[in-house]
N, C-alpha and C positions, 0 to 999 in steps of 0.2 A: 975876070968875072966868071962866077962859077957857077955854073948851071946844072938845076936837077933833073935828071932823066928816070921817070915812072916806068917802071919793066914790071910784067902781070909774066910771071915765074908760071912753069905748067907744073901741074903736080904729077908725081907719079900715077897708072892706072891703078895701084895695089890700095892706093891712100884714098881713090873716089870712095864714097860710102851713097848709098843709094837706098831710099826709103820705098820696101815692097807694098804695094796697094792691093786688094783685093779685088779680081775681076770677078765681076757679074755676068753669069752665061746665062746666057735664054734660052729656052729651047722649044718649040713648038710640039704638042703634041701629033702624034703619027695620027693620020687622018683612018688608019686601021684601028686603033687603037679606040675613037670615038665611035666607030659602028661597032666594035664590041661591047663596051658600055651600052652602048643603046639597044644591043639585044639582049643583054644579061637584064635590062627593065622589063621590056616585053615578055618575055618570058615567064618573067614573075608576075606581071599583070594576068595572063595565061593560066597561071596556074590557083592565081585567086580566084578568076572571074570560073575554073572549073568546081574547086572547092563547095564555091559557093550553091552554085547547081547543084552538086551529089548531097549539101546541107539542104536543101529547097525540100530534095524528092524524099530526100530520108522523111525529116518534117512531114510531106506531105501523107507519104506511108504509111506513117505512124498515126495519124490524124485520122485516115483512109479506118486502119483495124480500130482502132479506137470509138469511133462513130459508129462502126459497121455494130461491134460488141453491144455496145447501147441500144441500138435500134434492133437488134434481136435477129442481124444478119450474119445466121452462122456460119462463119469464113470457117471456121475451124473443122468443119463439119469434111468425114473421109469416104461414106457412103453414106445412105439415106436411110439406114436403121441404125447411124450410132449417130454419140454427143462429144458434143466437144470436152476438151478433159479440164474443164474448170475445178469441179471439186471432186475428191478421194476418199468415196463411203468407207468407214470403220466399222459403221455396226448398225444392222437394222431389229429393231423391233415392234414385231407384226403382231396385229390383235385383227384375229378374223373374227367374226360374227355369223351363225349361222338361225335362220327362226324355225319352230319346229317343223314348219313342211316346207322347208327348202329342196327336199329333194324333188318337191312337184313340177310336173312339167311346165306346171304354168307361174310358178313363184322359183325356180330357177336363179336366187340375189343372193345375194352376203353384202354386208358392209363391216369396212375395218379401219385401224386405225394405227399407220406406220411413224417411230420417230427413229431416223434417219439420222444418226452420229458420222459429221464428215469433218473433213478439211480442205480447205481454199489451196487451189496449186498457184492461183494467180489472183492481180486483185482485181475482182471485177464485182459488179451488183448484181449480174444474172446468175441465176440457178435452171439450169438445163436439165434433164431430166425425161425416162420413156416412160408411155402411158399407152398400153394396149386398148385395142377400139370396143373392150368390152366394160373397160374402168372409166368414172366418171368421181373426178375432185369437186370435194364439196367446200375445202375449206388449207389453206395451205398458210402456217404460220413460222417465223423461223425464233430461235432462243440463242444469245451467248453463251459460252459455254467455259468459266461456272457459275459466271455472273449475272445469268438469267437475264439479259436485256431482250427486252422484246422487238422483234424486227418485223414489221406488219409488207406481206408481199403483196406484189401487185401480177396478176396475168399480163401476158405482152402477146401472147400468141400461141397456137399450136397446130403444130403438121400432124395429121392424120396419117400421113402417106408414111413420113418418116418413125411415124408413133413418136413425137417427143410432144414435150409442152413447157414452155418457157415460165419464170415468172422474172421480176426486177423488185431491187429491198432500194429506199431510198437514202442507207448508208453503201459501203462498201464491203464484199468478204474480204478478208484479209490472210493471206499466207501467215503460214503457225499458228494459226486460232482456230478452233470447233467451236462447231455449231451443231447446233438440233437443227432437222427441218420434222417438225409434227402435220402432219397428212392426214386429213378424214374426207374417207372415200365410200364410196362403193360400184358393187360391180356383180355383174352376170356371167352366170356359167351357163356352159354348153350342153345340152343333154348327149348320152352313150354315143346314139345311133352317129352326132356328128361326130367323126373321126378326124375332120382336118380343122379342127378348131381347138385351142386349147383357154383355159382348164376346162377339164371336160371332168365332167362330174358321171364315174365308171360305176357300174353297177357289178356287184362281185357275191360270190354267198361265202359265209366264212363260219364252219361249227355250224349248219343247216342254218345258218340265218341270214335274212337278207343285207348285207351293207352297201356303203357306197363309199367313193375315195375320189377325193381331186387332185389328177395327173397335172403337172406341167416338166416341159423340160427344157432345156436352152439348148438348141443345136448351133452352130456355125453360122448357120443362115438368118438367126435374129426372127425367124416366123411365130416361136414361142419361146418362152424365154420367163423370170419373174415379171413382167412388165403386167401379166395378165393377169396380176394375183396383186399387184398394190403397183403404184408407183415407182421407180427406182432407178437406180442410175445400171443399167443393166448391159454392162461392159465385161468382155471377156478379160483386160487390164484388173479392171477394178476388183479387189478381194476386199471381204467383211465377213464380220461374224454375224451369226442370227440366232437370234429368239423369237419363236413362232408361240402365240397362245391364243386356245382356240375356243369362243363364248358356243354353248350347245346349249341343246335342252337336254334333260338329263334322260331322255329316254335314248339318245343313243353314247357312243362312246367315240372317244378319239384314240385314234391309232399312227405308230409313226417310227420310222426306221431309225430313230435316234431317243436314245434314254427320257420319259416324260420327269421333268423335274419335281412338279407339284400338281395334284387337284385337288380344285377351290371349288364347292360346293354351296349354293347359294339358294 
């Protein structure tokens, strides 16, 4: 009787064959690593929430000049005889008036009538401007310029002390555009004897005859200056050109240190 004996044969090591798996590492993160993260947020929170503040006060600042402009609080103002630099005269042209006894002591007036060619430095509605305490605005209108729109102004205010006088148009000036401002005014002179007043209306003889001549002059100081003789934006910055013409009666004559263009005889 023959019997079978099961034998489990060992294989060689070379012959094992072995299937690699993929191990799965975990790793925790470094507890350094999450207080970095969390101040790299802070931080940025920090720098919005300043942001935000220097955007508030800008805004606010802005709003501050803005308001101040409108309500005719001149922030801009660098002493108390100048204006703020809104608009850049080009060219004034003055029509004085004089009646025939103007030079009396006691009828001492002229009225005239200035149109003032400028341009807007910025955009604003007010037109600032000086007005010595001998002139007195009767009428202050503004025009486009060449499209002749009419801009009806309003008074806001005026400093004595500073010689200015404010007005407000219920559109806007606008930078790169001229305008007219037309001004009908009048105003008193000073007789000889006052010397610290200007225009002073001088008494002079010329060829045995009696004349008279109105001095003014612009010193440093803003005490006289054009401002006494019309309206004007009377800044040592500001340059213009002028044209002066002057209404008499024809018993006297006008005289002038610069070439007389024409006279119109009426």
């Amino acid at each position: 009787m023959s019997s079978s004996k099961k034998s489990k044969l060992k294989q060689p090591e070379e012959a094992l064959t072995t299937e690699e798996t993929p191990i799965e590492v975990k790793v925790s993160p470094w507890p350094r690593r999450r207080r970095i993260v969390c101040h790299f947020f802070l931080c940025n929170a920090k720098s919005f929430g300043i942001g935000v503040l220097i955007t508030f006060l800008s805004c606010l600042v802005y709003a501050s000049i803005v308001y101040g402009s409108l309500v005719n609080r001149d922030i801009f103002r660098r002493s108390k005889n100048t204006i703020p630099g809104y608009h850049h005269p080009l060219q004034y042209n003055i029509t004085l008036r004089f009646a025939a006894n103007y030079h009396d002591a006691h009828n001492l007036s002229f009225s005239g009538q200035t149109q003032l060619l400028f341009e807007p430095t910025v955009l604003t509605p007010n037109f600032v401007m000086n007005i010595g305490p001998n002139v007195k605005i009767n009428q202050v209108y503004f025009q486009g310029v060449p499209d002749g729109t009419f801009l009806r102004a309003t008074k806001t205010g005026q400093d004595k002390k500073a010689q200015t006088i404010s007005y407000v148009i219920s559109f806007l000036f606008e930078p790169g555009r001229r305008y007219l401002a037309v001004i009908d005014y009048t105003g008193q002179l000073y007789p000889p004897a006052n010397q610290r007043e200007t225009p002073r209306l001088v008494l002079f003889k010329q060829n045995n005859k009696q004349s008279y001549a109105i001095v003014h002059i612009n010193p440093s100081d803003y005490t006289e200056g054009l401002r006494f003789v019309t309206p004007s934006l009377d800044y040592d910055s500001f340059r213009a050109r002028f044209a002066l013409n002057i209404e008499r009666h024809t018993g006297y004559s006008a005289i002038s240190n610069m070439p007389i263009e024409q006279s119109i005889y009426q």
